[in-house]
C-alpha angles and dihedrals in degrees: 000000000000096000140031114182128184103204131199117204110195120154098284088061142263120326141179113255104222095172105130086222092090097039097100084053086048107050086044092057104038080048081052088048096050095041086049083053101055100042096053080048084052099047089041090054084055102049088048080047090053096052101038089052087046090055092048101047088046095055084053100045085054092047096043109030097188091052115112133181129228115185095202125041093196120107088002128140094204129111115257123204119187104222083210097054089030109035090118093053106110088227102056097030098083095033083054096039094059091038087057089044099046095049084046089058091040090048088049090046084053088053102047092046095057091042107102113252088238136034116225122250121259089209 
């Protein structure tokens, strides 16, 4: 939020009220308004997260059909494998070597969206 106006319309027009009476008003609303902001960027990051996550764990799970997901460690019966303490084991190499190449190819889809269609002329 850059900017946060009162305005008066009278016949004349519409006008900025610049009275400092209303400042206290002014400055709230426009602190609402950017915390309103950041929390619909946040929610959208996450929804972009989610997918994203979704994507990649779908391509794996198509690569590697015995391959599940579990999204908490705590509390769970299931074997765990570091891919940094186990990334030679046969089992976990190509598991970890897809992984590493997928998020190269997301990370390089992020690049290329936020790249401008057309390059601006040096003339």
């Amino acid at each position: 939020m850059n900017h946060c106006w009162l305005l008066n319309e009278d016949e004349l027009g519409i006008s900025i009220n610049t009275s400092g009476l209303y400042q206290d008003f002014t400055e709230a609303y426009a602190e609402i308004r950017s915390r309103e902001s950041a929390l619909a960027l946040e929610g959208e990051v996450e929804r972009l997260c989610d997918s994203y996550t979704a994507i990649f764990r779908e391509n794996l799970k198509q690569r590697f059909p015995g391959i599940s997901f579990i999204d908490r460690i705590e509390n769970s019966t299931e074997t765990w494998y570091s891919l940094k303490e186990h990334i030679q084991d046969r089992r976990i190499y190509p598991i970890a070597s897809n992984m590493f190449l997928m998020a190269d190819v997301l990370s390089g889809t992020a690049d290329i969206q936020s790249r401008p269609l057309l390059t601006e002329s040096s003339n």
